[in-house]
C-alpha positions in Angstrom: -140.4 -82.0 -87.0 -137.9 -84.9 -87.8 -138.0 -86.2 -84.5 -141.5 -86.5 -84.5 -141.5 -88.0 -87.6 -139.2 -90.2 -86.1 -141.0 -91.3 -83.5 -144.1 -91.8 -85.5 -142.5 -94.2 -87.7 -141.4 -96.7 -85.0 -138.2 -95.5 -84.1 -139.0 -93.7 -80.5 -136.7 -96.7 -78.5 -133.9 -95.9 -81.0 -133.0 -92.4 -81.3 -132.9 -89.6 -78.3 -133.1 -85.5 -79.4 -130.8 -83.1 -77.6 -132.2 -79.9 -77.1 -129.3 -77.8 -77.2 -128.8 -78.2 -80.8 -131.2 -77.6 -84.0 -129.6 -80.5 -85.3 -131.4 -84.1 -84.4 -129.3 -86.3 -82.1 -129.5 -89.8 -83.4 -127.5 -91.6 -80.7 -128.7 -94.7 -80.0 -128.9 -94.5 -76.4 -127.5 -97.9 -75.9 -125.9 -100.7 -78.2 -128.5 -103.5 -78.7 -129.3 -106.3 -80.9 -132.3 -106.6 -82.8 -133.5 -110.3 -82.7 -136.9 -111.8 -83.2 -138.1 -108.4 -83.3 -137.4 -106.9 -80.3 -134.1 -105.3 -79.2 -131.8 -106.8 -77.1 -129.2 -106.1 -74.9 -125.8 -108.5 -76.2 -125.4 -111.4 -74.4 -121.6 -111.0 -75.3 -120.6 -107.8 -75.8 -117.2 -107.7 -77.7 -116.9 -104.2 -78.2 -118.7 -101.0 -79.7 -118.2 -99.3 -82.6 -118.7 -95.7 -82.9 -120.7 -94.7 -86.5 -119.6 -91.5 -87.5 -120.7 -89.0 -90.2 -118.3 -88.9 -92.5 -119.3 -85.0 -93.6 -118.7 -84.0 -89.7 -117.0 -86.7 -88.6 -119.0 -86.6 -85.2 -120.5 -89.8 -83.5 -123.9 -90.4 -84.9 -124.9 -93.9 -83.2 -122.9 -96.8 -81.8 -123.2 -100.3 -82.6 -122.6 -103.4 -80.6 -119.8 -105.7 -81.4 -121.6 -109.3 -80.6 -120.4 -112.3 -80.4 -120.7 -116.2 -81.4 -123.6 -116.4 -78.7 -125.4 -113.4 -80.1 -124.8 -114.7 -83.7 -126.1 -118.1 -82.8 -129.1 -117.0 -80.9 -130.1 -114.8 -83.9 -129.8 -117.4 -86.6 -131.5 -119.9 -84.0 -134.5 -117.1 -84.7 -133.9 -117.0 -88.1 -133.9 -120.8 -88.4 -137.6 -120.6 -86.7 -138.7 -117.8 -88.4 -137.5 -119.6 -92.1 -139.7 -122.8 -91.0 -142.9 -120.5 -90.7 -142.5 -118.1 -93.8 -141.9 -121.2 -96.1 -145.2 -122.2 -94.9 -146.7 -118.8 -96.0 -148.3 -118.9 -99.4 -146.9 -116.7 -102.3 -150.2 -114.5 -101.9 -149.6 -113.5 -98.6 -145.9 -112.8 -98.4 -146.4 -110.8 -101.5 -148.8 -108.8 -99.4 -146.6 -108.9 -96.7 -143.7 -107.4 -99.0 -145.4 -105.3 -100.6 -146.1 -103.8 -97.0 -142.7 -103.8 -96.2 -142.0 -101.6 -99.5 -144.0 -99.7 -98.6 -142.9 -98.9 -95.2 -139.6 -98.9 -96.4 -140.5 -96.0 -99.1 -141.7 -93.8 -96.2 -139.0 -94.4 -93.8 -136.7 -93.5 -96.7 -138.5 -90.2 -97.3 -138.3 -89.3 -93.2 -134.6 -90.4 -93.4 -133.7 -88.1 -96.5 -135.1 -85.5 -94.4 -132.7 -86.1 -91.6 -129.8 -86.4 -93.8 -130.3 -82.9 -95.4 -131.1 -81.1 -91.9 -127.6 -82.9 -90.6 
């Protein structure tokens, strides 16, 4: 049930289910960036960090530890991204955030669920 509702709400590149347990296995199945909207792979991979739940203490997802090229290419984005919302009248990015909320309220609802089934 939670992984479907998972995967319904965008996250089916993110998370991976192991059948052996009841419990949903949200380990990222590997470290990437997310840039421009799409995930990426570091360019500069410095390390990863294990993120673990602090009830259990087990390993939950891992995170990559980019660098200055990483950083740079994502606030390159940023930078482009910034010169096309300031273009954006207020109508519109109040439509867009107002979509966001909203998304946001349901992905909070499906993420409560996995906390309590945890």
């Amino acid at each position: 049930m939670l992984r479907n509702a998972l995967m319904r709400s965008g996250f089916r590149s993110f998370f991976t289910h192991s059948t052996h347990s009841k419990r949903p296995n949200l380990n990222i199945t590997e470290p990437l960036n997310y840039i421009g909207g799409k995930q990426v792979a570091p360019r500069e991979a410095l390390a990863v960090f294990q993120v673990q739940d602090p009830a259990t203490g087990d390993v939950i997802c891992s995170c990559p530890g980019s660098g200055k090229t990483d950083v740079d290419d994502a606030v390159k984005v940023a930078g482009k991204a910034y010169d096309s919302w300031s273009q954006t009248s207020g109508v519109e990015r109040s439509r867009i955030l107002n979509s966001v909320a909203k998304r946001l309220r349901v992905l909070m609802k499906v993420f409560s669920k996995a906390v309590l089934l945890l």
